[in-house]
C-alpha positions, 0 to 999 in steps of 0.5 A, a space after each residue: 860214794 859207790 856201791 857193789 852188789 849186795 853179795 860180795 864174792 866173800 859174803 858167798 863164800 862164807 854164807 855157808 856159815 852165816 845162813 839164818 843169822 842175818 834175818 835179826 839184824 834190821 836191813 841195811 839201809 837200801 839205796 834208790 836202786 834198792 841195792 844196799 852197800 857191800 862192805 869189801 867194795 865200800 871205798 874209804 869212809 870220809 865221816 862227817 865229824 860232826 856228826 859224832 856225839 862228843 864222848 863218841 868221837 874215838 869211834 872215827 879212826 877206827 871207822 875210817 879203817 874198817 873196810 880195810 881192816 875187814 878186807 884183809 880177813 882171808 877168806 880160803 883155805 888154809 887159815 880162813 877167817 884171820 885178820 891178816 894185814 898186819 893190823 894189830 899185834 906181831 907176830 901177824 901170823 894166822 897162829 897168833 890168837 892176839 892178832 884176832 882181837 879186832 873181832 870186838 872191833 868188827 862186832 861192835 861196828 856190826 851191831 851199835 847203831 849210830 847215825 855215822 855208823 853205815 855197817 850196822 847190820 853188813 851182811 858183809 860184815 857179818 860174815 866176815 865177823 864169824 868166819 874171823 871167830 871161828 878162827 880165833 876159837 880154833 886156836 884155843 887149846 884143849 886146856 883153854 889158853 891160847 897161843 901167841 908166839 909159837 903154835 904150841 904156846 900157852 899164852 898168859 897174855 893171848 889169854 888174858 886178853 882173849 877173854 876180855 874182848 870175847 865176853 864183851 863180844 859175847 856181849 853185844 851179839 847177844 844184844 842183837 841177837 846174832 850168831 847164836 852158834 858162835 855165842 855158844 862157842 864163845 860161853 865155852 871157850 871162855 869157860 874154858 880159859 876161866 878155869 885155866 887162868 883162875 887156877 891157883 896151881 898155874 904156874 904160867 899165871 901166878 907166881 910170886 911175884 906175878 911176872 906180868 900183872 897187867 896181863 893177870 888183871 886182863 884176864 881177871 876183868 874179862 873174867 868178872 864179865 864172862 861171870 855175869 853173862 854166864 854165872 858159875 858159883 865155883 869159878 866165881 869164888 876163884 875169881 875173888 880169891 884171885 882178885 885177893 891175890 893179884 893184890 898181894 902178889 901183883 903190886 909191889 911194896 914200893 908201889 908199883 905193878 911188877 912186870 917182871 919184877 920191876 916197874 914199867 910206867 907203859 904197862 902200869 899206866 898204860 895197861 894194868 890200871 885200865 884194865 884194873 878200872 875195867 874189872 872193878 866196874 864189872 866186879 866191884 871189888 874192893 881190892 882193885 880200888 885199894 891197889 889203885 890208891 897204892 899206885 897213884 902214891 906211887 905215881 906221885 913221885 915218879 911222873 914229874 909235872 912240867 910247871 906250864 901245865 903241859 905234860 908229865 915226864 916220866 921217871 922211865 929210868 927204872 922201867 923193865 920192859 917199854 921206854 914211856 917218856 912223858 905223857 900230855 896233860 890233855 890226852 884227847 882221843 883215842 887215848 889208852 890211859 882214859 879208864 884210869 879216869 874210873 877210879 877218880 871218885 874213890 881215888 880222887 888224886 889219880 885226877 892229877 893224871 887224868 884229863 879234865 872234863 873242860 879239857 877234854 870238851 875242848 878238845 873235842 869241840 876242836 876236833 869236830 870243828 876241824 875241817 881236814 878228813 878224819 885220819 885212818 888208824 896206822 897198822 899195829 898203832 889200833 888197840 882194840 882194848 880203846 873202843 872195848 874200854 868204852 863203856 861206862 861213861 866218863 869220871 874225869 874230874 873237873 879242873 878244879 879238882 885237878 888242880 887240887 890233886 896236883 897242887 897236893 903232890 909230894 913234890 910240889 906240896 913239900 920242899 923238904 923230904 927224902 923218901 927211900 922205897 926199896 922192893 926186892 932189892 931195888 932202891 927208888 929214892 926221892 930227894 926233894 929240897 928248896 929248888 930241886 927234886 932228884 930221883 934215883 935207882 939203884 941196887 939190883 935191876 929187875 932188867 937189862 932194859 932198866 938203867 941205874 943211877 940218878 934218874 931225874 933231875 926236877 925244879 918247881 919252876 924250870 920243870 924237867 931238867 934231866 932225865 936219863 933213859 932205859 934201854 939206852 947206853 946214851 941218854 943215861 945220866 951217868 959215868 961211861 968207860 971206853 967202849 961206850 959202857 956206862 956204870 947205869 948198865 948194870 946194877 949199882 949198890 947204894 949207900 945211904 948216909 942221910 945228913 945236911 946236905 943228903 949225902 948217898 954214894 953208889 958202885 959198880 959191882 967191881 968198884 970201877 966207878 964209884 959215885 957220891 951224891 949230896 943235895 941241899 937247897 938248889 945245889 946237886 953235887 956229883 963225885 965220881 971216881 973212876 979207874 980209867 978215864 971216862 965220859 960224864 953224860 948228862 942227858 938233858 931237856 931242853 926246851 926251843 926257848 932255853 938259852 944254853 952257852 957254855 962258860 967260854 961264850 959258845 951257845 949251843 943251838 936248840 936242836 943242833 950241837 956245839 963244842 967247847 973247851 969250858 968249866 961249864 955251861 949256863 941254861 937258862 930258862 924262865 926266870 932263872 939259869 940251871 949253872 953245871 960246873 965241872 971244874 977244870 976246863 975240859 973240852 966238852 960237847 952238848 949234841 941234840 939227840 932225836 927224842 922230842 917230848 909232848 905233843 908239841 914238840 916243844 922239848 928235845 934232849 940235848 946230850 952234854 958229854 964232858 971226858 975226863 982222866 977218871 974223876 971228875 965233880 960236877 954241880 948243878 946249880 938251880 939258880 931261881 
C-alpha cells in the first residue's frame, strides 16, 4: 500500500474550515517515514476479513468504498461539500439533501475505532466530512425541511430521514469530541426539522391516512434521539403524541403500513418496521411494540414459506409502490431488514421473518473464512440507513424459537380457514384448505402499480405455485383481452359467497370479465366469461428440478419455452403433481420469463398462456 503527503490538495483547500478541529482526534497512525496516509491517494482497501468481529462484518463493503466515496466529494465552487458520484439516491444533484446521508457514513468511519478501521482520525476524512455537512445543512429551508426533488420542495422523506442520520451523526462527533461548530449547526437544524415534522397542522406529513409511513416513522426515530441529546419539554410531548397518532392514522385495519393508502411489503418490511425498531430502542414507546405485533399478523398471511426452509414469497400483488418478490430465509449481511429482529422478545412471532443467531453465525463464519476480496458497494445499492441501524446489538432468535414461530403461522398451523380483511375499500382474502392456500386482491386499488385478482397460489409441500406481479401486465394471474389489457390492471369488485366449496366472483367494472372462484380440498376451479376473446396467464414458479409436460406429451423446459395444443399441463414436484386442466384442447405456450427467486436462483417464473374465444374453466389440482 502507498501512501501521499499528509495534506492532500483537499485537505488545503478546506482546512479553512477544519483548523483547531483536528487537535482531538489521536494522530493517525504514522509510517516508518513518519508520514501518515491521505485519504484521497489511499488506493483501494483489501480488508483482511478476519479481522472483523462477527457482528461487525456489514462495515466491509462500505470500508472498501470509502475512499471512492470520499473522493467524489466536490471540493469548489459552487456546491462545495456534496457527495457527487451517484453514491446514493436520484436524483444525484447538489440540491438533493438525501444524497448527503452518507455524512453518517463518513462520520462513523471518521471516529470508531477498530483494528480494520485505517481512517479513524483522517485529517482527510475530516475535512471532507465537514465540508460534506456544511452543504447538507445549507440546503435546510428556513422552516426546517428539506429538499429532494426540486430546489423548492419541502420534502417529508428528505426530512424524515435528515433527521435520523443527523442526530446520530451528532452523536458520535460529540463522542469524539469533533467539529464543535458543526455540532452546534447540527443541535439547530434538527431543531428546526423537529418542530416541522412534529406539528399536528402539517399537512405535508400527516393526513389520514398518512400517505408515506415509513417515512413519518423516520422522522419520529430521528427525532426521539435528537430528544436525548438535546432535551426540549414541549417537543417531547409532541413526539408522544406523534407516536399515538402514527398508530392510529399510519397502519391499516387490515394490518399493514399505508403507503399511499395501501400496502407495499419493500417499505413496510423493509423501511418502516426497522425504522419502527430504531424509535422504540430510543423511546421506548408502547405504541411501536403494538403496531409491530398488528403487522407480524399481517405478514402471516402474505409472506408464503417455501417448505425446504429456504425463503419466503411475498404476496406483491397488491403492493403500491416497489415490486418485492421473496426474501431468503437467512439474510446475512449487510441486510435492510436486520433491526426488525429488535422487536422479537416483545414480538416473539416476528422471529419467523427474521434470521437466527445459528444461521447468521454460519453465515459469517463462512464469510470470514472466504478467501476472495471483500467486494465494494454498487453505487445507489449503499443504504447508509445498514450501518446507522447498528447499534443495539442483535435480538435475533434461536432456531428453536423460530421454528416455533413458523410452525404457528395461520397457514401452516390451520388447514381450514378463510379470512377476508378489507381497508378502504380493498378486499385482501386468505382461503386455505387441506392441500391448498390461495390469496386475493380485489376491490379498489390503492395504485396503478397494484394489480388485482387471485394473487397467490400455496401448498404446504410444493410451496409457491403461482404468484402474480404488481407493475406488470404480464406475470399477473389473470384474464387478458386484445391489446395486451388484463382485468388484474384495474380494480375488480368482489362478491363473496362463502359455502363448501368457497365460492367468490369478481368483475371488471364494465363487466368485460367476469371471474368465479371456488376452492375446496386441493382443488381451485376458476370460471371466466369474457366479452371477447382472451388469454388465460398464469404466472407460474418453477423450480430447476420440476418436471412440466403438457397433456399432449411435450415437456417444457426449465428455463426455456414450449408449445402445445392440449387440455392441460402436469408439474411435478416433490412427491406429487400440480394437474392444470383447461378442458378443450387449445393451443397453449409455457415461456420462462427473466424473474429468479432467492439467492440461489434456484426458482424461475415460468409464464403458461392459454387463448380462448372468451370463456374458459381451469382447475388446478394439487394432487399430494
Amino acid at each position: 500500500m502507498t501512501y501521499g503527503p499528509f495534506l492532500s490538495r483537499r485537505t488545503l483547500l478546506t482546512a479553512a474550515g477544519a483548523v483547531g478541529l483536528a487537535a482531538a482526534l489521536p494522530a493517525p497512525p504514522a509510517l516508518a517515514s513518519g508520514i501518515a496516509p491521505s485519504l484521497a491517494t489511499l488506493p483501494p482497501v483489501a480488508p483482511d476479513r478476519r479481522a472483523f468481529a462477527t457482528d461487525e462484518q456489514l462495515y466491509a463493503p462500505y470500508l472498501v468504498s470509502l475512499a471512492a466515496m470520499t473522493g467524489d466529494i466536490r471540493t469548489g465552487a459552487p456546491n462545495a461539500g456534496f457527495l457527487g458520484g451517484g453514491w446514493w439516491r436520484k436524483p444525484s444533484e447538489p440540491y438533493n439533501a438525501r444524497v448527503q446521508e452518507h455524512v453518517y457514513t463518513l462520520t462513523w468511519f471518521l471516529t470508531e475505532s477498530r483494528p480494520w478501521n485505517p481512517y479513524r482520525g483522517s485529517t482527510e476524512l475530516l475535512a471532507g466530512l465537514d465540508a460534506a455537512l456544511g452543504h447538507y445543512l445549507g440546503l435546510q429551508h428556513p422552516d426546517g425541511s428539506w429538499p429532494e426533488y426540486d430546489p423548492d420542495e419541502h420534502s417529508l422523506a428528505a426530512t424524515g430521514f435528515a433527521l435520523g442520520y443527523l442526530s446520530k451523526t451528532h452523536v458520535l462527533l460529540k463522542n469524539a469530541k469533533l467539529l464543535p461548530a458543526r455540532r452546534t449547526q447540527i443541535a439547530r437544524a434538527t431543531h428546526a426539522a423537529m418542530t416541522w415534522l412534529l406539528d399536528p397542522a402539517n399537512s405535508r406529513v400527516w393526513q389520514t391516512p398518512i400517505s408515506f409511513a415509513n417515512q413519518v416513522a423516520a422522522g419520529l426515530a430521528g427525532s426521539a434521539l435528537a430528544l436525548r441529546t438535546h432535551p426540549d419539554a414541549a417537543l417531547r410531548t409532541r413526539l408522544d403524541n406523534a407516536f399515538a397518532r402514527i398508530a392510529q392514522h399510519g397502519q391499516g385495519p387490515a394490518g399493514f403500513f399505508y403507503e399511499k393508502g395501501g400496502t407495499d411489503m419493500n417499505y413496510n418490511f423493509e423501511v418502516m418496521l426497522p425504522e419502527l425498531a430504531d424509535a422504540w430502542r430510543q423511546s421506548h414507546n408502547g405504541h411501536l411494540v403494538t403496531m409491530a405485533g398488528k403487522y407480524t399478523d399481517w405478514l402471516s398471511y402474505n409472506l408464503l414459506r417455501e417448505p425446504d426452509g429456504s425463503g419466503w414469497f411475498s404476496n406483491v400483488a397488491p403492493s403500491t409502490r416497489t415490486s418485492a418478490l421473496a426474501y431468503d430465509d437467512t439474510r446475512p449481511d449487510p441486510e435492510r431488514t436486520a433491526l426488525n429482529a429488535q422487536f422479537v422478545p416483545e414480538v416473539p412471532s416476528l422471529g419467523a421473518f427474521t434470521s437466527t443467531r445459528e444461521d447468521l453465525a454460519a453465515a459469517r463464519t463462512a464469510w470470514a473464512a472466504d478467501t476472495s476480496p471483500v467486494a465494494g458497494l454498487t453505487k445507489q445499492d449503499t443504504s447508509p440507513r445498514i450501518l446507522a441501524h447498528a447499534l443495539y446489538g442483535e435480538r435475533n432468535p434461536t432456531r428453536k424459537a423460530k421454528a416455533e414461530a413458523v410452525r404457528a403461522l395461520p397457514y401452516i398451523a390451520s388447514e381450514n380457514f378463510t379470512e377476508r380483511r378489507t381497508d378502504r375499500g380493498q378486499d385482501f382474502l386468505y382461503v386455505r384448505r387441506p392441500d391448498v392456500y390461495l390469496g386475493a386482491y380485489l376491490g379498489n386499488r390503492a395504485t396503478t402499480m397494484a394489480r388485482t385478482g387471485l394473487s397467490f397460489l400455496w401448498h404446504p409441500v410444493a410451496g409457491t405455485v403461482v404468484q402474480s406481479l404488481n407493475d406488470n401486465d404480464h406475470g399477473v394471474w389473470a384474464t387478458v383481452l386484445p391489446g395486451q389489457v388484463p382485468d388484474a390492471d384495474g380494480p375488480q369488485a368482489g362478491q363473496f359467497f362463502g359455502g363448501t366449496p368457497y365460492a367468490f366472483r369478481f368483475a371488471t367494472p364494465s363487466g368485460s370479465v367476469v371471474t368465479d372462484v371456488r376452492v375446496s380440498d386441493g382443488l381451485v376451479r376458476r370460471s371466466v366469461r369474457a366479452v371477447s376473446s382472451a388469454t388465460e396467464t398464469v404466472p407460474l414458479v418453477l423450480k430447476a428440478s420440476d418436471r412440466v409436460v403438457f397433456t399432449d406429451g411435450t415437456t417444457v423446459p426449465w428455463g426455456g419455452s414450449a408449445s402445445a395444443t392440449a387440455t392441460g399441463l402436469d408439474l411435478r414436484r416433490s412427491s406429487g403433481v400440480v394437474r392444470i386442466r383447461w378442458g378443450a384442447a387449445r393451443p397453449a405456450t409455457v415461456a420462462a420469463a427473466s424473474i429468479r427467486y432467492l439467492r440461489d436462483g434456484s426458482r424461475r417464473m415460468h409464464i403458461l398462456k392459454v387463448p380462448h374465444g372468451g370463456s374458459i374453466d381451469v382447475s388446478i389440482a394439487l394432487d399430494y
